[in-house]
TITOR-674734 format. One record per residue (C-alpha): chain; residue in one letter; y, z, x. Coordinates in steps of 0.25 Angstrom, whole numbers. Layout:
# TITOR-674734
VOLO|A|a|Y|Z|X
...
//
This chain:
# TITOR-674734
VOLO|A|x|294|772|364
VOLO|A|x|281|778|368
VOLO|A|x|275|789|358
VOLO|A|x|262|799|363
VOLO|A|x|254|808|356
VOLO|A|x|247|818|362
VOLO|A|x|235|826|356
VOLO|A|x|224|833|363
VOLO|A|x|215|829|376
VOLO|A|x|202|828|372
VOLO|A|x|196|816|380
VOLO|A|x|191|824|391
VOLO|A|x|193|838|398
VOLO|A|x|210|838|394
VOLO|A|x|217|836|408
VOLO|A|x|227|846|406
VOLO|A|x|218|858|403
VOLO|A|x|217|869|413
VOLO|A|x|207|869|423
VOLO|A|x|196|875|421
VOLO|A|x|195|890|424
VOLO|A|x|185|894|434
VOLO|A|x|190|909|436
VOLO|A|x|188|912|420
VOLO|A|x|173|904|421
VOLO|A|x|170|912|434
VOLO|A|x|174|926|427
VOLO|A|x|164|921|416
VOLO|A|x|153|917|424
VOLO|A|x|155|929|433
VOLO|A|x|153|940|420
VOLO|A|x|143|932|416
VOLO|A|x|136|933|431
VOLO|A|x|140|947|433
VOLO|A|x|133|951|419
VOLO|A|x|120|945|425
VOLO|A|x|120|931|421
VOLO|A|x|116|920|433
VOLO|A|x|128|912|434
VOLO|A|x|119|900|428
VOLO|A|x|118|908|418
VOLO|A|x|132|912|417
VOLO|A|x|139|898|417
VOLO|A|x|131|893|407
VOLO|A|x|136|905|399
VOLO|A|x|151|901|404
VOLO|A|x|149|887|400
VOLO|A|x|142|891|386
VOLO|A|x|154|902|382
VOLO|A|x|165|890|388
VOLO|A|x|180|896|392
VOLO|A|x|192|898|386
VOLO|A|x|195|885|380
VOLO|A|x|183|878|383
VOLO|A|x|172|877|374
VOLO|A|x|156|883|380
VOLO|A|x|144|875|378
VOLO|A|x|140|887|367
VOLO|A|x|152|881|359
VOLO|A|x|149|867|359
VOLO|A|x|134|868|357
VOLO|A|x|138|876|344
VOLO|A|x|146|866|340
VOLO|A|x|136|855|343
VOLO|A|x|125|864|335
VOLO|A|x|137|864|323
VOLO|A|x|139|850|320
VOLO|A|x|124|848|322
VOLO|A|x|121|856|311
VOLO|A|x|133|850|302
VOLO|A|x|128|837|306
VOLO|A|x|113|840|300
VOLO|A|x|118|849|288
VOLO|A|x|128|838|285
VOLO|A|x|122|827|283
VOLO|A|x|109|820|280
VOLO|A|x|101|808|283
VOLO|A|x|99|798|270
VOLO|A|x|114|794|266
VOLO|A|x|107|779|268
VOLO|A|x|96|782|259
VOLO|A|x|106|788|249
VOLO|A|x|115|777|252
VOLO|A|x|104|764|250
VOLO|A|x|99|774|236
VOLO|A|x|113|773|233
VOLO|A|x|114|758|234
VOLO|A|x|103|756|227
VOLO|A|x|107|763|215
VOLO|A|x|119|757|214
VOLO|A|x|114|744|214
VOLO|A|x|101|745|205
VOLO|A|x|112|752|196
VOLO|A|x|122|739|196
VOLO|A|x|110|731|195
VOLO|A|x|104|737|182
VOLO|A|x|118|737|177
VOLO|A|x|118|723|179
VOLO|A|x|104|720|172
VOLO|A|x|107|730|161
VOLO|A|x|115|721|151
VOLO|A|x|107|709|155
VOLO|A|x|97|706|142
VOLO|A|x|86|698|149
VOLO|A|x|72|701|153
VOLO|A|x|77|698|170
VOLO|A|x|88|709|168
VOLO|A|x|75|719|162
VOLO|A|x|67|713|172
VOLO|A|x|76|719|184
VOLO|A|x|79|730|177
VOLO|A|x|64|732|178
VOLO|A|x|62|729|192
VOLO|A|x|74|740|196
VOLO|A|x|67|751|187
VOLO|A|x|54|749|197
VOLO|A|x|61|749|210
VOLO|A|x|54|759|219
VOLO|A|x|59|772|222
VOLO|A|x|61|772|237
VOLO|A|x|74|767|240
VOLO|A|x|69|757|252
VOLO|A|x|59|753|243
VOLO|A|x|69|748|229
VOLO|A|x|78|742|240
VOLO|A|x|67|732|245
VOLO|A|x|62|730|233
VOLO|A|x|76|725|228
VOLO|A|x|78|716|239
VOLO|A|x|73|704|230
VOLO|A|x|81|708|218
VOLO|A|x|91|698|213
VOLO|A|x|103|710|208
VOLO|A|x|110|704|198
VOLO|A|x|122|716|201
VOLO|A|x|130|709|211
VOLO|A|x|133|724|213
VOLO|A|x|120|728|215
VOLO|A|x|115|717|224
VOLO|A|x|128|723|234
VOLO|A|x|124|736|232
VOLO|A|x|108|734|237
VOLO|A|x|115|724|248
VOLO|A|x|123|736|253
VOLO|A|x|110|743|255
VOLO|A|x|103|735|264
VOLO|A|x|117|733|273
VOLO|A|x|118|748|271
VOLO|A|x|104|749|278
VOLO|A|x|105|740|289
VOLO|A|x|119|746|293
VOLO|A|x|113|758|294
VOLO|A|x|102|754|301
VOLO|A|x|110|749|313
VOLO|A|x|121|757|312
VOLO|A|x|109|768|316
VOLO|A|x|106|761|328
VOLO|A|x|120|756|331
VOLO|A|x|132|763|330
VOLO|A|x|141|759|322
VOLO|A|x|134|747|316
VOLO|A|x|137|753|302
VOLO|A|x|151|748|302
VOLO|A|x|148|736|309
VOLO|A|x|139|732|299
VOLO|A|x|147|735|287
VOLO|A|x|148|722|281
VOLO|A|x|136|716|288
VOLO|A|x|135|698|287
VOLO|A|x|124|691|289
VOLO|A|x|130|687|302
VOLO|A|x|131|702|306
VOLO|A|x|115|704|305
VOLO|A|x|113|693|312
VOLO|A|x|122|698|323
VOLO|A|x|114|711|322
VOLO|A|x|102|706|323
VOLO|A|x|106|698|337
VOLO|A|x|111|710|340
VOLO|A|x|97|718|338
VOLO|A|x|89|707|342
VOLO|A|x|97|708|358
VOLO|A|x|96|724|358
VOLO|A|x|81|722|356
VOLO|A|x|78|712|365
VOLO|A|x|88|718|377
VOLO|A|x|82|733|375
VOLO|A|x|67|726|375
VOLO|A|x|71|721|389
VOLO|A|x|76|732|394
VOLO|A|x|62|739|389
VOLO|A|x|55|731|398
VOLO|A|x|64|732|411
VOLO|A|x|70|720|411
VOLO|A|x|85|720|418
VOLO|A|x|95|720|404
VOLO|A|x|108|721|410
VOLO|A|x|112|708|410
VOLO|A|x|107|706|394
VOLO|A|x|112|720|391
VOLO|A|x|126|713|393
VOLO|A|x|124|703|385
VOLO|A|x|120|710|375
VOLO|A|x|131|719|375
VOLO|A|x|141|709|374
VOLO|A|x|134|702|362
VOLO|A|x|131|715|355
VOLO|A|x|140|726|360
VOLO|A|x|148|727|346
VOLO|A|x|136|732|343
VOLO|A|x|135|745|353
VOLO|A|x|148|754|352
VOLO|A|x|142|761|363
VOLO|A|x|144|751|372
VOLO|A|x|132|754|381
VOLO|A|x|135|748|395
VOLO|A|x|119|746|400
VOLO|A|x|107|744|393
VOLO|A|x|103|759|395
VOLO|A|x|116|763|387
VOLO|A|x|111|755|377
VOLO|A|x|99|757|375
VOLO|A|x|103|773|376
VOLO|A|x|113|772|363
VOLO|A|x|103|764|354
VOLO|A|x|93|774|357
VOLO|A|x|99|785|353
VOLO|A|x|105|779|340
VOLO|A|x|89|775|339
VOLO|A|x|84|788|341
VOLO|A|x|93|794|330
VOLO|A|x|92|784|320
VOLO|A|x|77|787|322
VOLO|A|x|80|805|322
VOLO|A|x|88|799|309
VOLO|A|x|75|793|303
VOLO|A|x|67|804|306
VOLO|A|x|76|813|300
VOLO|A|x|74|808|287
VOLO|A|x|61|811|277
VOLO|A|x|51|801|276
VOLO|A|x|56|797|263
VOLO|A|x|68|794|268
VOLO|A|x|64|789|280
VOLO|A|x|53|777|274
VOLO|A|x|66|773|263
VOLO|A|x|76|770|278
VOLO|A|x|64|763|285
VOLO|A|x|61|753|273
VOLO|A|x|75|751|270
VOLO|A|x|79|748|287
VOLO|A|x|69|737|284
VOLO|A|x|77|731|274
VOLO|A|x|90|733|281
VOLO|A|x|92|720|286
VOLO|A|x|82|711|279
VOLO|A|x|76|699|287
VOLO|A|x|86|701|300
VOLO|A|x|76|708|306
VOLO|A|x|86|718|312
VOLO|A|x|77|729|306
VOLO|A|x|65|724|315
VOLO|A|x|76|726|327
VOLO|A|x|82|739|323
VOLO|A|x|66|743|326
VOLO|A|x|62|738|337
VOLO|A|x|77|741|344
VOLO|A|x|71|755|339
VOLO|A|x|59|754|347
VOLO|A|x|64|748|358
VOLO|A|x|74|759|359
VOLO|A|x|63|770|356
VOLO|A|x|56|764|369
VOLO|A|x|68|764|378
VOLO|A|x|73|777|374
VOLO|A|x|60|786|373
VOLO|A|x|67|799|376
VOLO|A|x|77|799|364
VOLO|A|x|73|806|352
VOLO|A|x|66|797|342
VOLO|A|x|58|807|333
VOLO|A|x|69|818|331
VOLO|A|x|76|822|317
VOLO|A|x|86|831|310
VOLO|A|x|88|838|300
VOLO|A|x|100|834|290
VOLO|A|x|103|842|278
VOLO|A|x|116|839|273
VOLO|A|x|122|831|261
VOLO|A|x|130|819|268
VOLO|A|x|121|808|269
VOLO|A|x|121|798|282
VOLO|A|x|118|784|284
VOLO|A|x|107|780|294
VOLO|A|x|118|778|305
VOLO|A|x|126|792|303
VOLO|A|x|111|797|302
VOLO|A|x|107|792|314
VOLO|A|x|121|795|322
VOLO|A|x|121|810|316
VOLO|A|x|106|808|323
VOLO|A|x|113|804|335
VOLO|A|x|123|816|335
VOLO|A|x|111|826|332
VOLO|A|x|106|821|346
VOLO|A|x|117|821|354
VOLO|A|x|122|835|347
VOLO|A|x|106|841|353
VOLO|A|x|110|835|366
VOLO|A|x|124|839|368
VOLO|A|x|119|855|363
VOLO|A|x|109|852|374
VOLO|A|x|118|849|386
VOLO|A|x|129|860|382
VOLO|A|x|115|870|382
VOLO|A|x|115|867|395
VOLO|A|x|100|871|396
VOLO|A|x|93|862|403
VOLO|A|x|92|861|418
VOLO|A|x|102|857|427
VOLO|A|x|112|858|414
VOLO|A|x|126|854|418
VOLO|A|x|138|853|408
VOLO|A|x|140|839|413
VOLO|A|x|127|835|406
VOLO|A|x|134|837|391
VOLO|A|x|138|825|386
VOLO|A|x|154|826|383
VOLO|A|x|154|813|376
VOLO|A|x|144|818|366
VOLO|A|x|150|831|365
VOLO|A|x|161|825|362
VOLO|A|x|156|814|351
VOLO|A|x|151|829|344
VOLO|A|x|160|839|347
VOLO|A|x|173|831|350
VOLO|A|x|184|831|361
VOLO|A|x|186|845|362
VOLO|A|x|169|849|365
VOLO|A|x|170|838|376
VOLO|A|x|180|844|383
VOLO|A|x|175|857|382
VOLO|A|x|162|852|387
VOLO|A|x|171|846|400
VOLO|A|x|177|859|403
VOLO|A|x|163|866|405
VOLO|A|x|157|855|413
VOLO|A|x|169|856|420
VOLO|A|x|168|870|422
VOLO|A|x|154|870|428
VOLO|A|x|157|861|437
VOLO|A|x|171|867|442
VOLO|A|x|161|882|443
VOLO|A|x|152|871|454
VOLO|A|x|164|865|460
VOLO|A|x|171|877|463
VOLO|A|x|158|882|469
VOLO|A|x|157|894|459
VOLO|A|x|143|892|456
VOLO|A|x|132|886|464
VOLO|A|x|117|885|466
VOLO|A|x|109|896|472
VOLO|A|x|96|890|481
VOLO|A|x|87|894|467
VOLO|A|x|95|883|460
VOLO|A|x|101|895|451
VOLO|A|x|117|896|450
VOLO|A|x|126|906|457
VOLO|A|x|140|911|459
VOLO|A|x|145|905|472
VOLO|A|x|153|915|481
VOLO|A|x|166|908|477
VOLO|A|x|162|911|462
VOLO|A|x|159|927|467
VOLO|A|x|173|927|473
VOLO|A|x|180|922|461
VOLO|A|x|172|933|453
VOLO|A|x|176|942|464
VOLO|A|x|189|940|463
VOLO|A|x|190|942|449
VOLO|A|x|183|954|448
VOLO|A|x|193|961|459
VOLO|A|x|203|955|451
VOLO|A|x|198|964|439
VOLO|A|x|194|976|446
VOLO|A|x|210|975|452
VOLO|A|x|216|972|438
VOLO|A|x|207|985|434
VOLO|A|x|212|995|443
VOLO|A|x|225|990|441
VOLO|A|x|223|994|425
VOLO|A|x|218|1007|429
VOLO|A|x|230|1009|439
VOLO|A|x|223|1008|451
VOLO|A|x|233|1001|462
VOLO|A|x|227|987|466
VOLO|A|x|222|989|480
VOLO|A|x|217|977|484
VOLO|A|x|227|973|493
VOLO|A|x|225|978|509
VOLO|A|x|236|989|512
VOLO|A|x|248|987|523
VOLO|A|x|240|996|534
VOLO|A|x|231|982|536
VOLO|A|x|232|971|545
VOLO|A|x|239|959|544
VOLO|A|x|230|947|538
VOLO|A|x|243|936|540
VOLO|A|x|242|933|524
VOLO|A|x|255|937|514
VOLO|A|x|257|938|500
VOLO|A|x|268|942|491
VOLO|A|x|274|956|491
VOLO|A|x|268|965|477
VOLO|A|x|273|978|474
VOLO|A|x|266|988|480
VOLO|A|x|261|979|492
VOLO|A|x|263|989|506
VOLO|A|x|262|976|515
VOLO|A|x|270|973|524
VOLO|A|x|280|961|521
VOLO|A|x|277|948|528
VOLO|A|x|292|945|531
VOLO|A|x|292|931|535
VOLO|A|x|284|927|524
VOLO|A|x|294|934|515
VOLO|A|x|306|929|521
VOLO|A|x|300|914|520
VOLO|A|x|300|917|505
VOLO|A|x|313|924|503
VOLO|A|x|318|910|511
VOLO|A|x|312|899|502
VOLO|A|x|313|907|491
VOLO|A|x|329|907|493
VOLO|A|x|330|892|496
VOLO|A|x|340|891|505
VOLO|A|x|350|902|498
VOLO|A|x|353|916|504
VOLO|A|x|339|924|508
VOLO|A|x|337|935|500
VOLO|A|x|324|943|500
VOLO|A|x|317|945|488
VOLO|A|x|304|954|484
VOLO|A|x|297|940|479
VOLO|A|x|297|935|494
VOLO|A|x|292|947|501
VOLO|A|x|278|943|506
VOLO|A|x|267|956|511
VOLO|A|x|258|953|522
VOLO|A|x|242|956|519
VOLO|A|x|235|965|527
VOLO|A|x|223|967|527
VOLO|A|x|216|982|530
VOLO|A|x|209|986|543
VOLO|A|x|198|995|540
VOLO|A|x|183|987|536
VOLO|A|x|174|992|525
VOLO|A|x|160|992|523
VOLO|A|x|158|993|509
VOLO|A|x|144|995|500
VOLO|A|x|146|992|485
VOLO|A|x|134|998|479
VOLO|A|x|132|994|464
VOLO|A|x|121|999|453
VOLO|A|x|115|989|448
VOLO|A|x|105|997|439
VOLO|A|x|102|993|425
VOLO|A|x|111|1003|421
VOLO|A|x|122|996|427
VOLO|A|x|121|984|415
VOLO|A|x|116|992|404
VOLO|A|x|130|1001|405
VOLO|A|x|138|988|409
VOLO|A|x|141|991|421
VOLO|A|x|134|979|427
VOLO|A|x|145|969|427
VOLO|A|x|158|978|431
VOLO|A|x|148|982|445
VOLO|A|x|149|969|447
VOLO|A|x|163|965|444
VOLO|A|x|166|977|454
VOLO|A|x|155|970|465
VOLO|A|x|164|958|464
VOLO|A|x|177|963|463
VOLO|A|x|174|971|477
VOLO|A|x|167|962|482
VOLO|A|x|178|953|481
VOLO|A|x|188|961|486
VOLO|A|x|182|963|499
VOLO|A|x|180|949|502
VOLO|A|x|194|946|499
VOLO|A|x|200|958|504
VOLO|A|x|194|967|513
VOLO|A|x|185|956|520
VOLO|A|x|180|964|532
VOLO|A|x|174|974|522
VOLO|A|x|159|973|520
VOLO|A|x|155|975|506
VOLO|A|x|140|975|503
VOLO|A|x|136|974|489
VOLO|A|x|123|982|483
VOLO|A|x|118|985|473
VOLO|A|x|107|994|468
VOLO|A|x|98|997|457
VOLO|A|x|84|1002|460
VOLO|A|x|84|994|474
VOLO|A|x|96|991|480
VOLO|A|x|104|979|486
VOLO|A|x|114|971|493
VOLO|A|x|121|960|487
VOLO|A|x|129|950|488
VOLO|A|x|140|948|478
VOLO|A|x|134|935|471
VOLO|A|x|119|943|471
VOLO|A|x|128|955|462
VOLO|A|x|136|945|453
VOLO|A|x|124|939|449
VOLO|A|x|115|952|448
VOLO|A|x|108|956|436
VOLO|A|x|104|968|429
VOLO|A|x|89|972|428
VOLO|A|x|84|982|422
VOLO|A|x|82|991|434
VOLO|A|x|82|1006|435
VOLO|A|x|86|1013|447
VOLO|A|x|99|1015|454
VOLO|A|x|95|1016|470
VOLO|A|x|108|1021|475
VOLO|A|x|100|1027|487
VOLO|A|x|96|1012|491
VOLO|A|x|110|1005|488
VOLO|A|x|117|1016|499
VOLO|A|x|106|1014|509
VOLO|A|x|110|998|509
VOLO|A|x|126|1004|508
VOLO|A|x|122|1011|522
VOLO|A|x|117|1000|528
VOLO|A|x|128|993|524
VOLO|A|x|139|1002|531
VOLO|A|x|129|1004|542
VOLO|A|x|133|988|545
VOLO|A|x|148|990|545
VOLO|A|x|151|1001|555
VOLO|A|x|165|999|557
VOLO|A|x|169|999|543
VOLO|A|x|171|1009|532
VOLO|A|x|161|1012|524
VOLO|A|x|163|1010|509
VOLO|A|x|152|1011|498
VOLO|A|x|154|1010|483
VOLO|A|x|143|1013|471
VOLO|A|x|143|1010|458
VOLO|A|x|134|1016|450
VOLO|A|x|131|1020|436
VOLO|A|x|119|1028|438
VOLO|A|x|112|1041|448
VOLO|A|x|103|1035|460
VOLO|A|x|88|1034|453
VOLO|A|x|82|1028|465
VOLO|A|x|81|1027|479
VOLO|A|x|75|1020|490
VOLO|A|x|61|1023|496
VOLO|A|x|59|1021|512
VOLO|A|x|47|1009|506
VOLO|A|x|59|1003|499
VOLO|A|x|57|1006|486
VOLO|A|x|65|1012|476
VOLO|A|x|61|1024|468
VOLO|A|x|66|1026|454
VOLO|A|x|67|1037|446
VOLO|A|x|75|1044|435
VOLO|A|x|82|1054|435
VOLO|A|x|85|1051|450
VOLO|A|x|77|1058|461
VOLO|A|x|82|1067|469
VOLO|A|x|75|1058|481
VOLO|A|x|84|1048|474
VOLO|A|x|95|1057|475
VOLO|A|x|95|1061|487
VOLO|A|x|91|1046|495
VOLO|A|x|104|1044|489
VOLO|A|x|113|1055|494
VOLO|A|x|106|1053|507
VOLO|A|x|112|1038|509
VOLO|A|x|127|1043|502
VOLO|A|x|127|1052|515
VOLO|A|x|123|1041|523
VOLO|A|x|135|1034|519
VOLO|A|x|144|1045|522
VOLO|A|x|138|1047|534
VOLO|A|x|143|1033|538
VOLO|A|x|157|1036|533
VOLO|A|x|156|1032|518
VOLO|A|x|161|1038|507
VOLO|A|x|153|1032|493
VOLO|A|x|162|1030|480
VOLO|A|x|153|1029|469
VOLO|A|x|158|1023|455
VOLO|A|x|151|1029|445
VOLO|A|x|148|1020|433
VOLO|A|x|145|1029|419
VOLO|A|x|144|1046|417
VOLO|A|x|132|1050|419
VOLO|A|x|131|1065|425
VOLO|A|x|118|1064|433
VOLO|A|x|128|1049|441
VOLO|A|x|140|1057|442
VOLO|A|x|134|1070|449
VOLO|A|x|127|1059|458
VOLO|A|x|138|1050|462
VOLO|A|x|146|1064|464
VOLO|A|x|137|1069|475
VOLO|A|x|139|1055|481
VOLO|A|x|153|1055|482
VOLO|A|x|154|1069|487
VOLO|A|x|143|1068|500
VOLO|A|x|149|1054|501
VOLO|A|x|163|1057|504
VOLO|A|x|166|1046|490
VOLO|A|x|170|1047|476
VOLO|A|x|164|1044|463
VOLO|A|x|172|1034|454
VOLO|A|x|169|1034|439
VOLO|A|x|176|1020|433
VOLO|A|x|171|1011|421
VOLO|A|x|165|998|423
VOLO|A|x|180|990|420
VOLO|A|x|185|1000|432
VOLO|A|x|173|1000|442
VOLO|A|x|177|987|449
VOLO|A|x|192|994|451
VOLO|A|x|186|1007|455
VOLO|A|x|176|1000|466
VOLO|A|x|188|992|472
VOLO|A|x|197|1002|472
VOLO|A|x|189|1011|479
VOLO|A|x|184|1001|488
VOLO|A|x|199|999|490
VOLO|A|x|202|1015|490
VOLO|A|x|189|1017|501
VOLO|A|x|198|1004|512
VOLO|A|x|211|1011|511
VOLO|A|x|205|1025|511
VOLO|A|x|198|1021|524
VOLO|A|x|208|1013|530
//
């Protein structure tokens, strides 16, 4: 009988996971766009803060920085040192022990000749190489040290020797050495050009117990030696110069006359030589109480590095960065499974934002929304400017009303809904929906046909963009209410003509992409009279269709446009301003349209202005907050097409 066990996916992105959501990353970018951000910009923001369930980079470099410092404040470097000072002790204590009870003038003699060992450690242990112990104790214990050094030693340029080398025979050095002597001779050829695939192979297949890695090419190789190198050397140079001279004196006593120490050196130089680029002068600081070997020294080097490099790639900081180049194999060696799939989501986010075609390069090289990503962001604002005027009781008007023509596509019957049935579509659905028993007709069937009104606008969206506009955050519900109507006439009410401007001491037409991704300066002037005069020429273009012009607002005209071109500013307003003004709002009405003005904030001096416009106008002033001025725009604009039609 077959048993499973189940527990959680964490080799790899996990297979059943939802997509990833592109609308919730698009809303983000497109706040952070519409606040001022570039879009660059903006993704990396998105990618820094992460998603609902998925980790940002901010996150993961944290806890990168955390077990850095735990790793320096942990631990610290001389657990060798203090290991070989242990050894040493415990043997010249089993050996006086030994010689204490022993009468003769030889026992004094040795006696003797312990009292004057030198006080460096490397030192007492080369001067006792001679010494006939007569503690079978003691002779183990300063045998242990030497194989202690030598383990540590390779175990500092190859991973995991330490365990292999245990219990270490003769036959084992001699085995190493062969080993060494091959490394050293196949990385000089390969120094000086010579073709070492073949000898690579044989190599691996007499030495590979050696190389965990399993390097498949000599290049693989050469890269894992050299950065265990590298950190044995940070490792060294970490260390005081006491402490430093003691390790060097005592590696060339490691192995005796194997000359394996000789070959540990010029492996060292060899790989110094091939690899200039790693780092061979660097050091850290450790200031903890656990003592390390020179192996675990040397690996916690190792993790130093690749910890600096992994914060680097999720910086993202560098030129051309992209959230393939993170290393999820290391990240997940540091962080585990959980930060390597987090990392995966976010690459793969990116990439889906560049698939979908949602961002793209503009011909500077910088990056930009693409028109898709405006008409998601679009969409999402009209869906939030509907929801709003629904909360405030407002009747959702976006649908065309029954006095329209036909445009040959159906939808389902909602209450309210004053098209006409499309009765063989609802019959059809009464029919299958009955499958073969009596026909009954129900409300679910019932199908309206769209239509789709006759009368074509020309609309002009004027929008403030005065500093004013950001200092009383008003800057990103203008633009919310731009897209939401922008939006809605492309969707909608396509044979409309919206042009988009916007004014602050000069004014302008936009497109919808130059207003997303405007931002504020610090600019004084509000030059209605200007933005009017290109509403004009705007309607001037369309006429067969009715005229409609929106304002938003939030302060009195305080300049105008000169016949030079240039705009003259001044505070309190002109009356020149003033007046240029008035004289283009009855221009408009002269061509047949009336101006609603939304007025953004109290101040008396804007709302006896914007008055005087909507009386010689024929318009209205609307007053609404900035979470009700996209529902106010739409509605209106909705209101001025049915009102017209």
């Amino acid at each position: 009988m077959s048993t499973y066990r189940y527990g959680r996916y964490v080799d790899g992105p996990d297979p059943l996971a939802p997509p990833t959501d592109l609308r919730a990353a698009m809303d983000e970018l497109g706040r952070e766009v519409m606040e001022g951000a570039s879009p660059e910009s903006a993704l990396r923001e998105l990618l820094r803060r992460g998603l609902p369930g998925t980790r940002g980079l901010d996150d993961l470099t944290a806890r990168l920085w955390q077990k850095r410092a735990a790793l320096t404040r942990r631990n610290r470097l001389d657990g060798t040192l203090q290991e070989i000072q242990r050894l040493l002790e415990e043997a010249l204590r089993a050996e006086r022990a030994a010689l204490f009870p022993d009468p003769d003038d030889d026992a004094r003699f040795r006696e003797a000749q312990l009292d004057a060992l030198p006080q460096s450690t490397a030192a007492a242990v080369n001067e006792l190489a001679e010494y006939d112990w007569r503690s079978p104790q003691a002779r183990e214990s300063y045998e242990q040290i030497r194989n202690l050094v030598g383990r540590e030693l390779m175990d500092q340029r190859f991973q995991g020797m330490k365990q292999a080398m245990e219990n270490v025979r003769p036959e084992d050095v001699q085995r190493i050495q062969s080993m060494m002597n091959d490394l050293n001779a196949l990385l000089a050829a390969h120094a000086q050009g010579e073709d070492t695939t073949e000898r690579f192979a044989e190599f691996m297949r007499a030495h590979g117990e050696f190389f965990p890695e399993n390097p498949r090419s000599v290049e693989e190789l050469i890269d894992a030696l050299a950065a265990r190198s590298a950190a044995a050397q940070r490792m060294m140079n970490s260390l005081t110069d006491k402490q430093r001279d003691e390790l060097s004196a005592l590696s060339q006593q490691a192995f005796g006359d194997s000359g394996i120490g000789s070959q540990l050196s010029r492996l060292d130089s060899l790989l110094q030589g091939l690899r200039p680029g790693e780092d061979w002068t660097g050091s850290a600081r450790f200031r903890g109480n656990n003592p390390m070997g020179l192996g675990e020294g040397a690996q916690a080097m190792a993790d130093l590095a690749e910890l600096d490099a992994l914060a680097e790639q999720l910086s993202q900081s560098y030129p051309g960065a992209r959230l393939e180049d993170i290393d999820v194999e290391a990240l997940v060696r540091q962080l585990g499974g959980e930060a390597g799939v987090d990392a995966r989501r976010l690459a793969e986010l990116e990439r889906e934002l560049r698939s979908q075609n949602l961002l793209e390069r503009a011909p500077d090289g910088s990056l930009r929304l693409t028109p898709k990503a405006l008409r998601r962001l679009g969409e999402t604002a009209l869906r939030g400017v509907i929801d709003s005027a629904r909360q405030q009781g407002q009747r959702d008007n976006s649908s065309a009303g029954a006095a329209g023509e036909l445009i040959g596509s159906t939808r389902p019957w909602q209450f309210g809904d004053t098209e006409p049935w499309n009765v063989p579509r609802t019959v059809t659905n009464a029919v299958l929906r009955s499958a073969g028993g009596p026909v009954r007709l129900d409300v679910v069937d019932v199908e309206v046909s769209e239509t789709e009104q006759r009368s074509r606008a020309v609309v002009a969206l004027c929008v403030d963009t005065s500093w004013s506009m950001v200092q009383d955050g008003r800057w990103v519900p203008m633009k919310r209410t731009a897209l939401a109507l922008h939006h809605l006439v492309r969707t909608r009410f396509r044979t409309d003509a919206l042009e988009l401007i916007t004014f602050g001491r000069h004014a302008e037409t936009v497109d919808i992409g130059q207003l997303t991704a405007l931002e504020g300066v610090w600019e004084q002037g509000t030059n209605l009279h200007h933005a009017l005069l290109l509403a004009g020429r705007h309607v001037r273009r369309h006429p067969d269709a009715q005229p409609v012009v929106l304002v938003v607002t939030d302060g009195e005209p305080t300049a105008h446009l000169e016949a030079t071109g240039e705009a003259e500013f001044h505070y309190p307003p002109l009356d020149r301003t003033l007046g240029k003004t008035l004289v283009e709002v009855d221009t408009l009405a002269r061509l047949g349209a009336s101006i609603t003005v939304f007025r953004l904030g109290d101040d008396p001096r804007l709302t006896k202005f914007v008055d005087t416009v909507a009386r010689r106008s024929g318009g209205r002033v609307v007053a609404p907050d900035e979470d009700g001025l996209g529902a106010a725009v739409v509605s209106d604009y909705l209101r001025s097409r049915k009102r017209r039609h």
